[in-house]
C-alpha angles and dihedrals in degrees: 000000000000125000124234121203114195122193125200117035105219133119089299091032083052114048084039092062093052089044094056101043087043092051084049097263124149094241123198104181116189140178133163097239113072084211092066099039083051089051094045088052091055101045089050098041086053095058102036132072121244082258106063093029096086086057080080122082120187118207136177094206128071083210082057105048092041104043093098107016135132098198133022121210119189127204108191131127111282099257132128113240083040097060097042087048100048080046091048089054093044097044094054087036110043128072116268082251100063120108111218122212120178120182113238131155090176118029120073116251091208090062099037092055090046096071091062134068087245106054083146090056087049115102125166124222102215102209146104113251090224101059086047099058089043085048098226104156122038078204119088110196111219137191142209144162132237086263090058114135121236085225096051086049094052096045098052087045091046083052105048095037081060088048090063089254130126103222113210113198123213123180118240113256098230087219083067 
């Protein structure tokens, strides 16, 4: 079973994280403030059994929630030295297995990816947070480059298709 690692436990963070444990993943959910990962706990602890609750980890590291992950999933806002910054920490911290997604609707992916040793690992979820969580499309948008691996593909669709979600993949317009 793959292991998911969420950062940033916010709204999205948040109902990713349950998603995910409720679908049978191994969840690490991190995020840097203790109030939101205690949120987070709540939330979480309020909608799961005792049983599936223990498939959620919930770390205060980035080192720690991706040490042994297979996707990495960051929820952190959509702006550019964020997101370079949150690629540059997974991409020095994670194994040279993990996938990483990052939800973006206006950043390129390309050159996003491009900016880590994996560009091939790097997929956008093109979505806003908001209509996720509300659950307002059974369709997730997704992005990837040219570079793109068969492998990443396959395990972001495998992840999203157990979520309930039907992924849908475009390929990057490299003008964007």
């Amino acid at each position: 079973m793959p292991t998911v690692a969420i950062i940033g436990a916010g709204p999205l963070g948040r109902w990713l994280a349950l998603e995910a444990a409720r679908a049978g993943f191994a969840v690490l959910l991190e995020d840097v403030m203790p109030s939101n990962l205690h949120h987070a706990q709540e939330f979480i602890r309020q909608q799961l059994n005792a049983e599936t609750l223990p498939s959620v980890r919930f770390v205060s590291s980035i080192e720690d929630a991706v040490r042994e992950a297979d996707l990495a999933i960051d929820c952190i806002p959509d702006e550019l030295e964020s997101k370079l910054e949150i690629l540059w920490l997974l991409d020095r911290m994670s194994p040279p297995q993990t996938v990483f997604a990052t939800p973006t609707t206006r950043l390129s992916i390309a050159d996003l990816a491009s900016c880590t040793y994996r560009p091939e690992k790097c997929i956008a979820i093109v979505a806003e947070p908001q209509s996720l969580v509300a659950g307002q499309s059974n369709e997730v948008l997704l992005r990837k480059t040219a570079s793109t691996t068969a492998e990443t593909v396959s395990l972001v669709e495998d992840f999203w298709k157990r979520l309930g979600h039907s992924p849908i993949f475009e390929l990057e317009n490299s003008d964007q």
